[in-house]
C-alpha positions as CSV (number, residue, x, y, z in Angstrom):
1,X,0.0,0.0,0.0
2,X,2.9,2.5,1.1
3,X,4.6,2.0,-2.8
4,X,0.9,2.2,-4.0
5,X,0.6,6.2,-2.2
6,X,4.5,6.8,-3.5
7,X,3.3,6.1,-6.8
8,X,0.2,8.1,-6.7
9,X,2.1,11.2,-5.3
10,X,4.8,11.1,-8.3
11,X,2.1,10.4,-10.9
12,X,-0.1,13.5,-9.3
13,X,3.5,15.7,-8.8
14,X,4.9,14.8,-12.5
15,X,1.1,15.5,-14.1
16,X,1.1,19.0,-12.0
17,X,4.4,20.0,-13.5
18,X,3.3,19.3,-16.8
19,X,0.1,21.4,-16.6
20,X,0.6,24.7,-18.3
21,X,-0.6,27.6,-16.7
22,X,-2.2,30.1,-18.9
23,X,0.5,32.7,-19.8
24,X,3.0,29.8,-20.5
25,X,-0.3,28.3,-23.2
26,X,-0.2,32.1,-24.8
27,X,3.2,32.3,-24.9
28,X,4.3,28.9,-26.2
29,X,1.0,29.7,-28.9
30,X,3.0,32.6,-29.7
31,X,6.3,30.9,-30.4
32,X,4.7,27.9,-32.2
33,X,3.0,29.7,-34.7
34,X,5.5,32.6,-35.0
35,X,8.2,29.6,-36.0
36,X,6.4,28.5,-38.3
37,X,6.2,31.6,-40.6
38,X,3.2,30.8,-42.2
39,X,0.4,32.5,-40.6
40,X,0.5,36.4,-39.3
41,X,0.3,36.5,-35.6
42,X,-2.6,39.1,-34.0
43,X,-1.7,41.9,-36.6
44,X,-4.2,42.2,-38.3
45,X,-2.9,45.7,-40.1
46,X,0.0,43.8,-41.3
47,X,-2.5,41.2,-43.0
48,X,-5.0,43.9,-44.4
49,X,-1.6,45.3,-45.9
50,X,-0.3,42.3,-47.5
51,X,-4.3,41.2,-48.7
52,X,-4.3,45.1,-50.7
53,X,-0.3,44.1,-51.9
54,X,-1.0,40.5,-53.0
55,X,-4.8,40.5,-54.1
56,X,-5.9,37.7,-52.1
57,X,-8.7,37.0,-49.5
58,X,-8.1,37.0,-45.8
59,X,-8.4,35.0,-43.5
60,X,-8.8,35.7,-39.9
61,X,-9.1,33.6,-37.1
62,X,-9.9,34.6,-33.7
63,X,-8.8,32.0,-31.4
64,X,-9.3,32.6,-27.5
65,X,-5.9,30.5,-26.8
66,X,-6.5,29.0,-22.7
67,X,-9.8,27.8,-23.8
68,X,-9.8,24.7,-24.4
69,X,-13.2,23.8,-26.1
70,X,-12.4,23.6,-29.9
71,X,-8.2,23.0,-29.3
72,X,-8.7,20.2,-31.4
73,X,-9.9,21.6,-34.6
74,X,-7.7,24.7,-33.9
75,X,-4.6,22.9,-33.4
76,X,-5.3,20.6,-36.9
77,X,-5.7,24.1,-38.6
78,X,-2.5,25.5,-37.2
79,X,-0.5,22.7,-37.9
80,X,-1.2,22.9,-42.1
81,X,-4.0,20.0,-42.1
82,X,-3.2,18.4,-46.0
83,X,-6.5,18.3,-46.6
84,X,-6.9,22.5,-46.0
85,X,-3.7,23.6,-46.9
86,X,-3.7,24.3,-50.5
87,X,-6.6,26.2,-49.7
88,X,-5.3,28.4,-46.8
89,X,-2.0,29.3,-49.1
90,X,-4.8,31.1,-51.3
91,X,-5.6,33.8,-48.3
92,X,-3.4,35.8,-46.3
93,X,-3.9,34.1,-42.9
94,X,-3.9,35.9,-39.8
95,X,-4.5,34.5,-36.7
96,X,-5.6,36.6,-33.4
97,X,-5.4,35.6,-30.0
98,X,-7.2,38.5,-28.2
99,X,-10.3,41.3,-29.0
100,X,-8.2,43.8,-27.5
101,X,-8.3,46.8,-30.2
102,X,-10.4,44.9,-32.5
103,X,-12.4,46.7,-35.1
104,X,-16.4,45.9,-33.5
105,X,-17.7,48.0,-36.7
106,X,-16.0,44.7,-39.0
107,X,-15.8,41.9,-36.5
108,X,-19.0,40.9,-35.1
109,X,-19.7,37.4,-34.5
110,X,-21.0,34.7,-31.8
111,X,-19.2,36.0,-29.0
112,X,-19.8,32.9,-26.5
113,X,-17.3,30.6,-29.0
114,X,-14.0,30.3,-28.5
115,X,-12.6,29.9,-32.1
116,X,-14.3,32.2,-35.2
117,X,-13.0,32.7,-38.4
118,X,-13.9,35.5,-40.8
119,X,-13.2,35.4,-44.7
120,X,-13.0,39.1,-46.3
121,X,-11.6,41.3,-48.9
122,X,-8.7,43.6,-48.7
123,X,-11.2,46.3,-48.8
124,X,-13.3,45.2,-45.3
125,X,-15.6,43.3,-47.3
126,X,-17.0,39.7,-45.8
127,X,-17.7,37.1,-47.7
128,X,-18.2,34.9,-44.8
129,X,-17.9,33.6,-41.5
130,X,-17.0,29.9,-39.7
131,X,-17.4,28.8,-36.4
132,X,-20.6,27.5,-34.6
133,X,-21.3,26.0,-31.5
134,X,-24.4,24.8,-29.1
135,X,-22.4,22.8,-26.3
136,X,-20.0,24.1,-24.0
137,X,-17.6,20.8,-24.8
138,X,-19.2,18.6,-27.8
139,X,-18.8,20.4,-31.5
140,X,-18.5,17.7,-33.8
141,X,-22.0,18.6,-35.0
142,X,-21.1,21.9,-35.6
143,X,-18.4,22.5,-37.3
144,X,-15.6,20.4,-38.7
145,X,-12.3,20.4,-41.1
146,X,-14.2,19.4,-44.3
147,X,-16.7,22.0,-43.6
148,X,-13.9,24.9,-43.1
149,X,-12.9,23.4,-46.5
150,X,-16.2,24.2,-48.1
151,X,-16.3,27.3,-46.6
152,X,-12.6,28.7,-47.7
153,X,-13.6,27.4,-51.3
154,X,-16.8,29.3,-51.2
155,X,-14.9,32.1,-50.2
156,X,-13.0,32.0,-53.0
157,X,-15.2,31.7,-55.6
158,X,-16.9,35.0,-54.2
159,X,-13.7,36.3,-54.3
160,X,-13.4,35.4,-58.0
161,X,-16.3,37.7,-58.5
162,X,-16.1,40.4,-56.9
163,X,-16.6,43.7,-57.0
164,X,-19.5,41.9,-59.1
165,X,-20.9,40.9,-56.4
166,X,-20.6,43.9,-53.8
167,X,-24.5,44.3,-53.4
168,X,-24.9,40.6,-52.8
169,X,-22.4,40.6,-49.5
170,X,-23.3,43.9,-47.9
171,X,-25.2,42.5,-45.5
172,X,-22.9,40.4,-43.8
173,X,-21.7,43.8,-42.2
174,X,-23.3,44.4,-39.0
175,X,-24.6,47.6,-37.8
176,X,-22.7,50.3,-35.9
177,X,-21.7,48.8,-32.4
178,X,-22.4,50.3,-28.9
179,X,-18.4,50.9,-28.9
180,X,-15.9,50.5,-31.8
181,X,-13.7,48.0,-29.6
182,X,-13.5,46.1,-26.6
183,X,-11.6,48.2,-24.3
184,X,-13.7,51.2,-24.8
185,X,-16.7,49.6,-22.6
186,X,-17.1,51.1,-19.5
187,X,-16.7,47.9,-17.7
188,X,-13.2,47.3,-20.0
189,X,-11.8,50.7,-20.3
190,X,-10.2,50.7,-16.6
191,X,-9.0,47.1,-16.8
192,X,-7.4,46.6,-20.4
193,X,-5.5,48.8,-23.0
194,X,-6.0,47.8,-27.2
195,X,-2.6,45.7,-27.2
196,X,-2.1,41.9,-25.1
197,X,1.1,42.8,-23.3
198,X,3.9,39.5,-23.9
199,X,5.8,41.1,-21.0
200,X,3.5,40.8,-18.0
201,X,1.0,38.4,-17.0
202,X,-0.3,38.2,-20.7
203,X,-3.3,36.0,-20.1
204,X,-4.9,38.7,-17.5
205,X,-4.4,41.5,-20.5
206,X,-5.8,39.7,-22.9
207,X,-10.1,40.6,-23.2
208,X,-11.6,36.9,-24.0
209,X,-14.5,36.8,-26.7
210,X,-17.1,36.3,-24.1
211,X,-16.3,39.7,-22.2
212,X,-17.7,41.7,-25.3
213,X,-20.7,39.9,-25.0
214,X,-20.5,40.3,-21.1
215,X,-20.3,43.9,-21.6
216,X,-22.3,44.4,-23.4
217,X,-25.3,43.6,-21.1
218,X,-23.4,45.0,-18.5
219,X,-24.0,48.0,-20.3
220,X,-28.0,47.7,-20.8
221,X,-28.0,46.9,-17.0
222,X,-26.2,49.6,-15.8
223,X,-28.0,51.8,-17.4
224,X,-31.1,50.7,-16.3
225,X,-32.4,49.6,-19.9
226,X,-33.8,46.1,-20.9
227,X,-31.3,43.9,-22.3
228,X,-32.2,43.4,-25.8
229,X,-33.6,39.7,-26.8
230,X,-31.2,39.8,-29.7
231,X,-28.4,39.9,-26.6
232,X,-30.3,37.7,-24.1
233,X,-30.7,34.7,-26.8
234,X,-28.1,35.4,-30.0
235,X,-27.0,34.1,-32.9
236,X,-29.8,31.5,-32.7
237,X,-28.8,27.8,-34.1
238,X,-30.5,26.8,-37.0
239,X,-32.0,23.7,-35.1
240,X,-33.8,26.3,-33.4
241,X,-36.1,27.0,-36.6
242,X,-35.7,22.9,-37.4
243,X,-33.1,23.1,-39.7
244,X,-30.3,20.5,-38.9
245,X,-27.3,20.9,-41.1
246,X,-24.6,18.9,-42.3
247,X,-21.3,20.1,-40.5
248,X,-19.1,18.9,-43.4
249,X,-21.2,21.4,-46.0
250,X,-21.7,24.9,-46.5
251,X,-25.2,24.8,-45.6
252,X,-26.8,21.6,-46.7
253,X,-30.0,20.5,-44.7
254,X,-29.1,17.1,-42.9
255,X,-33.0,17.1,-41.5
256,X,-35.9,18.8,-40.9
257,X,-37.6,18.5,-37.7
258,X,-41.5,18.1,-37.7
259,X,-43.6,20.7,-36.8
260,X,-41.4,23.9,-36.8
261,X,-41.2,26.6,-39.3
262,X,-38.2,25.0,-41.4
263,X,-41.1,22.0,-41.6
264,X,-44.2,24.5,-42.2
265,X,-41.6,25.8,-45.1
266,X,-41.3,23.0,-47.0
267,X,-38.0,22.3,-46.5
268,X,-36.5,19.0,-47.4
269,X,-33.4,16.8,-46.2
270,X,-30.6,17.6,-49.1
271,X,-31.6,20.9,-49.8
272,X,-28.7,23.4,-50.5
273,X,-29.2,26.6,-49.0
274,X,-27.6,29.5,-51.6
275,X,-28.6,32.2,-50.1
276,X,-30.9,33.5,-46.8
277,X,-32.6,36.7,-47.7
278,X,-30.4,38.1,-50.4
279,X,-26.6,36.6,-48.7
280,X,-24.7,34.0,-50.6
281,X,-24.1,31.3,-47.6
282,X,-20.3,29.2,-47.4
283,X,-21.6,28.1,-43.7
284,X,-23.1,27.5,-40.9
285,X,-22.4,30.8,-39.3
286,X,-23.5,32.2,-42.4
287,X,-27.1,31.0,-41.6
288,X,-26.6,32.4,-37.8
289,X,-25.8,35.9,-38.9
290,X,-29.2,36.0,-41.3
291,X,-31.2,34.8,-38.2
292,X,-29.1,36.8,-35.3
293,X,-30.5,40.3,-37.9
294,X,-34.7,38.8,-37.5
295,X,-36.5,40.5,-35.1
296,X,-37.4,38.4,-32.2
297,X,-41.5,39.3,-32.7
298,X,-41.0,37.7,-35.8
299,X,-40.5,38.3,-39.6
300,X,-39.7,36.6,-42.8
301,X,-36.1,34.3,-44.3
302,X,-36.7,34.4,-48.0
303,X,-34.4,31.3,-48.9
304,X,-33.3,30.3,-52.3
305,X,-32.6,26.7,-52.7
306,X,-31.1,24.2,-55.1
307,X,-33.0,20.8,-54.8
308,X,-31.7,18.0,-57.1
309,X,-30.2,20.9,-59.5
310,X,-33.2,23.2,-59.7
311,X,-33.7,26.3,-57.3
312,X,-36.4,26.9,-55.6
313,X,-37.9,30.1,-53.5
314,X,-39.0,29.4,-50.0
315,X,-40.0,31.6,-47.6
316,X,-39.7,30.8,-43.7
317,X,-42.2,32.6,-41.6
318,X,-40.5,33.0,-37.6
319,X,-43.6,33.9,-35.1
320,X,-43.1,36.0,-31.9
321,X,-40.6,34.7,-29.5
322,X,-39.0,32.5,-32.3
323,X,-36.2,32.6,-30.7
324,X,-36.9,31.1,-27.2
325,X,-36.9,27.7,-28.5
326,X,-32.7,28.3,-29.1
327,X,-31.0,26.7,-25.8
328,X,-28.6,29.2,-24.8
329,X,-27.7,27.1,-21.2
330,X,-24.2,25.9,-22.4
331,X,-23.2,29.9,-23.1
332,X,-20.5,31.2,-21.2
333,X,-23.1,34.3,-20.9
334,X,-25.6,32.5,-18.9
335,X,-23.0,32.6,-16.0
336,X,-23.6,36.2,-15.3
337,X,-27.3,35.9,-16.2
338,X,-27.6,33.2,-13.7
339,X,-25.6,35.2,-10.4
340,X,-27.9,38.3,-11.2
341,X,-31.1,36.5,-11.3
342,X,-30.8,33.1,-9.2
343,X,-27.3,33.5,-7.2
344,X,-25.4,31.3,-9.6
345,X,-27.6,28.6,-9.6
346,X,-28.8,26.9,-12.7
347,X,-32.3,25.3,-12.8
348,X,-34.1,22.5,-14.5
349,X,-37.3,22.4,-15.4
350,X,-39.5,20.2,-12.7
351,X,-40.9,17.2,-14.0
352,X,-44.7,17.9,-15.2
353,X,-45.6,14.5,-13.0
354,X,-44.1,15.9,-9.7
C-alpha cells in the first residue's frame, strides 16, 4: 500500500508539473506559430496590408488560446492540415489571439465561441464567416475540417467575383456597435488597454470573446435599460427554426424536424441553402448571422434553394418569440445571467408529473 501512495504522489506531482498555466499556453502559442512563418500572428494591419499588396482574400481567425473547447480543430488548422492547406495558401492568414483593439464596426460574431474565423476582402468586405457552436464541450456537430474546407472554397469563388458581387455581400456587415472596440466599454476601459502585453501576465491582459458579450449587457444593465432579446438569446442555431445541417457542408440540410417553421416551409433533407434573404451562404455561421438580424416578434427568411439541380424560392415565416426555442444554457453568458437573477444557480425544469 505505502509503494501504491508513493506512486500516486509522483504520478499526481509529475502530471502537476506538466500542466501549463495560462501565460505559459499564450506564450508557447505565440512561439509555435511565429516559428512557423506561415500564418500572421494578432496583426491584423500587417495582413489587411499584405491582402491590398498581394490580391488575395483573408483569413482571420480569432482563437481565444487558454480555452480549451475547440483545441482540437484549432490545433489541426495550425498545424497545415493536408486536406486544408492548399486552400489556406490562397488567403493571407492571420491568426488573433485576443479582442483587444479589434475593429467591432468589421468583426462581429457569436461572441460565447471560443474559435471564429472570418473570410474578407482587402477592402473590409466579408464574404463569410465559420465557427458555430451549441455545447460548451461537444462540437463535432457543428463544425468540422471538411466543412472549413467548403467554406474557404466558397470564399473564393466569391472572391473570383467580386466587386461583381458587392451588393450581394453587404449585409454580412453588422450595424454600428455600442463601442468601436472592446476596451472602450465602460466595464473594459479601466482594466485593459487595445494591445495583449507578452511582458507581463499576458493571459490577464488579454479581453476573452465572451467579455464583449458580457459587456455588453453590462451595459444595458447599468444603465437601467432592458437587455435586448437579440443579446439575451443570439445568434440563434438553426436547429432552433428545425433546420439541422450537415457540418461537413456549406449549408446543406441534414434534416428537418416536424412541426417547426423549417417544416411548415417545406423544407427537405438535401436541400442546399444559396442564399438566406439576399446573402450568398459558405456556412453554418452564415445562416446564424441572417437569423441573429430577425426581429425576435418575428419576420420573414426568403431562402433560395437548389433541390436536385433546380432552385427553388422558400419563404420561412419566424412567429413572436422565435427565438426562445434556441438553448442558450451551455453559453459562457448565462453565468452572469444566472448570479444576477438566481445566485449562480442553474435550474431545470421540474418534471410535469411531480
Amino acid at each position: 500500500m505505502r509503494w501504491f501512495l508513493m506512486a500516486v504522489i509522483c504520478v499526481t506531482s509529475v502530471a502537476s508539473a506538466q500542466q501549463k498555466t495560462r501565460d505559459e499556453k499564450v506564450r508557447d502559442d505565440r512561439e509555435k506559430v511565429m516559428a512557423e512563418g506561415f500564418w500572421i500572428y494578432n496583426d491584423l494591419p500587417t495582413a489587411f496590408r499584405q491582402a491590398t499588396e498581394t490580391g488575395k482574400p483573408l483569413l482571420v481567425v480569432l482563437r481565444c488560446i487558454p480555452c480549451e473547447e475547440c483545441v482540437k480543430l484549432d490545433d489541426e488548422l495550425v498545424d497545415a492540415d493536408p486536406v486544408i492547406r492548399p486552400l489556406l495558401e490562397k488567403f493571407v492568414c492571420v491568426r488573433v489571439v485576443s479582442t483587444n483593439g479589434l475593429d467591432l464596426n468589421l468583426f462581429q460574431y457569436d461572441t460565447d465561441q471560443s474559435f471564429a474565423v472570418f473570410m474578407l476582402n482587402a477592402d473590409r468586405t466579408i464574404y463569410g464567416r465559420f465557427g458555430t457552436r451549441s455545447h460548451r464541450t461537444e462540437w463535432l456537430g457543428d463544425v468540422s475540417l471538411k466543412g472549413l474546407a467548403e467554406a474557404l472554397q466558397g470564399a473564393l469563388e466569391l472572391h473570383a467575383n467580386y466587386p461583381a458581387n458587392r451588393a450581394l455581400l453587404a449585409g454580412k456587415t453588422g450595424p454600428k456597435p455600442l463601442f468601436d472596440s472592446p476596451e472602450k466599454f465602460p466595464k473594459l476601459r479601466e482594466r485593459y488597454t487595445s494591445a495583449i502585453d507578452y511582458s507581463g501576465a499576458v493571459a490577464k491582459s488579454c479581453i476573452h470573446c465572451h467579455q464583449i458579450g458580457d459587456s455588453i449587457r453590462d451595459y444595458y444593465r447599468d444603465r437601467g435599460e432592458p437587455i435586448p432579446e437579440t443579446v439575451l438569446h443570439p445568434y440563434p442555431h438553426p436547429r432552433s427554426i428545425g433546420l439541422v445541417l450537415d457540418p461537413t457542408r456549406r449549408a446543406v440540410v441534414q434534416s428537418v424536424t416536424p412541426n417547426t417553421p423549417a417544416a411548415a416551409a417545406g423544407l427537405h433533407a438535401g436541400d442546399s441553402l444559396l442564399t438566406l434573404n439576399g446573402q450568398p451562404l459558405i456556412s453554418m455561421a452564415d445562416v446564424q448571422w441572417v437569423l441573429q438580424s430577425v426581429a425576435p416578434t418575428g419576420g420573414q427568411v426568403h431562402a433560395v434553394v437548389d433541390r436536385d439541380g433546380s432552385q427553388q424560392n422558400i419563404t420561412i415565416q419566424l412567429q413572436d418569440g422565435w427565438r426562445h426555442k434556441d438553448d442558450f444554457t451551455w453559453r459562457v453568458s448565462t453565468w452572469g445571467l444566472r448570479r444576477m437573477g438566481a445566485g449562480g444557480l442553474k435550474m431545470k425544469p421540474a418534471d410535469e408529473e411531480t
